[in-house]
N, C-alpha and C positions, 0 to 999 in steps of 0.2 A: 344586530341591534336589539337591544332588549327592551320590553314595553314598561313604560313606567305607569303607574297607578292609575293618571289623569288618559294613557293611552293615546296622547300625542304624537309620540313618536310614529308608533305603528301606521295611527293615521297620516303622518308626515310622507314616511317612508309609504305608502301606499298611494297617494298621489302624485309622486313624485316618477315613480313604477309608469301607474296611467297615461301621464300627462310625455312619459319619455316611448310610450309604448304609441299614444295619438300622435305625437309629433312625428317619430319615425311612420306611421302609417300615412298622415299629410305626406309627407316629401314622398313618398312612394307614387301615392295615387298623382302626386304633381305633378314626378317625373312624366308617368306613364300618358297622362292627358298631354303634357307636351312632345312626349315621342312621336316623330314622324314617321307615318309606316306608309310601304311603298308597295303596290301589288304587283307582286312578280308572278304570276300564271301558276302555272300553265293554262293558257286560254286566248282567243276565241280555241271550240272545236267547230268543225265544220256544221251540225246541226242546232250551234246553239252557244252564247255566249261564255259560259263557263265548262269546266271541266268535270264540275261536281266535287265531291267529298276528297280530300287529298289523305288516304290513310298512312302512306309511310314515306319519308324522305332518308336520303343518305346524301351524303359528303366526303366528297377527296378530300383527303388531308394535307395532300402536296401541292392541290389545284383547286383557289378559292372562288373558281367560277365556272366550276364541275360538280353537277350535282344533279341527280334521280331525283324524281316524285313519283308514286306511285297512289295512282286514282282509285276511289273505289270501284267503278267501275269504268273507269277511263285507260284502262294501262297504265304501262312504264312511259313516263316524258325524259327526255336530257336536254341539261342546261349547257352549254359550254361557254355562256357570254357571262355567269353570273346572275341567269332569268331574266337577261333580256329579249330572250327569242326559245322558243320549246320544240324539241322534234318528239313528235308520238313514235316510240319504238314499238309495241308488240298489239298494232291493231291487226293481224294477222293470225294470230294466237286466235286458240278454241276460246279459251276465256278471259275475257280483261279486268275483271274485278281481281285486285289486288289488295292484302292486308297487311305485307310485310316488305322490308327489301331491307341487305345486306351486299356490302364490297368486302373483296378479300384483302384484308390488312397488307400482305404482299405481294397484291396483284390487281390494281384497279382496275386491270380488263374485264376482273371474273366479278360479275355479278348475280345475286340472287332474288326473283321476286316471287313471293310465296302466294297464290292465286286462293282468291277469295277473300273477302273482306267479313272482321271478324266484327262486326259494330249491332247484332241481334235486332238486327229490322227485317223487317219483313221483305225491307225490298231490297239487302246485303245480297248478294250471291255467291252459290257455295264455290269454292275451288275444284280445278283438276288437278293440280301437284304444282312442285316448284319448277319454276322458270328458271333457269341457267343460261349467262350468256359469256364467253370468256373472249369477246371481241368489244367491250364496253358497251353492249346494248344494240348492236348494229344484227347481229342473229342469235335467235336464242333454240334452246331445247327445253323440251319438257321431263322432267324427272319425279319418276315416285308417286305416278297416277294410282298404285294400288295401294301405297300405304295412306296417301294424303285426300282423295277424290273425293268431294260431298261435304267435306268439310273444311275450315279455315283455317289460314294462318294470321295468328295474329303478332307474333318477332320470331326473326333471324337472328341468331347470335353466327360468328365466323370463332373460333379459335385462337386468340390473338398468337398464340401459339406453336400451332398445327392448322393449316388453312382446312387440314384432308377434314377437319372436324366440325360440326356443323350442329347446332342444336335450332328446334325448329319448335315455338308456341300452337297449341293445334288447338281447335275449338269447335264445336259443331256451327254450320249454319244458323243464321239467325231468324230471330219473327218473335214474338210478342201478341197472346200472352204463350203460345205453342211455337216450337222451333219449326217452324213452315219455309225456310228459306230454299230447303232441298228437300221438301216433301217428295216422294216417291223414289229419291234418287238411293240406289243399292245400299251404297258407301256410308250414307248420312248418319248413322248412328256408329260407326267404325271409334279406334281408340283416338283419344283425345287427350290432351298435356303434353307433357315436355318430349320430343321425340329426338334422336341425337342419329346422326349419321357418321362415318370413319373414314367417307370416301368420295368427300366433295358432295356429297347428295344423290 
């Protein structure tokens, strides 16, 4: 549209912009005040109403009421109702602070939860390596204590692919305004970024 002398247009076509850009932002915030949200857990735990921070969730693709949360410092949970009921899978584990999790594209038994939560608090705690379960969560292993230990995972990618391939977000423990999350610990300043594995982890 080209502006004519008097500059009406421009001005036209400029409120016009606004007034489509405020209405679509009304119906947004309208929708959202009228969404019904429904608290699905995981929670009570046994010391204490809630679960605390939820850092990573995942979903079956084939089963819409199969699905991990993974705590910051709560563990691996599984749904199988669709959250209406939580089993705590890895209170057994050296460490339950969790920052990542991944399922194998062709294989929802094999699951990944990458220990240590990457959110640079001070009270984040660092990881000992990735979790592996290839029974859906019911026993797991620990993998890659030496490359990963002291510090976090913050995503799991699987290989849509190649499941053998695994790439893994790494990040040092957290704290504020000093990384104090894993002070003392050997590991803590070890490498950090994008780390890839060729052999399931």
């Amino acid at each position: 549209m080209r502006m004519r002398a008097s500059g009406r247009i421009v001005a036209a076509a400029w409120w016009v912009r606004a007034m489509g850009v405020w209405c679509v932002a009304w119906w947004c915030t309208a929708m959202a005040l009228g969404a019904e949200w429904i608290p699905l857990g995981p929670a009570p735990i046994t010391n204490g109403p809630y679960t605390g921070r939820i850092a990573a969730l995942v979903c079956s693709p084939t089963d819409p009421n199969l699905y991990y949360a993974g705590a910051a410092d709560g563990g691996v949970w599984r749904t199988t109702d669709g959250g209406g009921n939580w089993t705590p899978l890895t209170d057994e584990l050296q460490r339950t602070a969790i920052g990542a999790l991944a399922m194998d594209p062709f294989d929802e038994d094999v699951i990944y939860a990458g220990s240590g939560e990457a959110n640079f608090a001070n009270h984040s705690r660092y990881g000992v390596g990735l979790h592996k379960s290839t029974d859906g969560g019911d026993t797991w292993v620990t993998l890659g204590s030496a490359t990963f230990a002291g510090r976090c995972f913050s995503r799991i990618l699987v290989d849509p692919t190649d499941s053998h391939v695994l790439y893994a977000a790494i990040t040092h423990a957290g704290g504020f305004p000093r990384l104090v999350a894993a002070r003392g610990h050997p590991q803590a300043e070890g490498p950090i970024g994008e780390i890839k594995s060729t052999d399931g982890g």
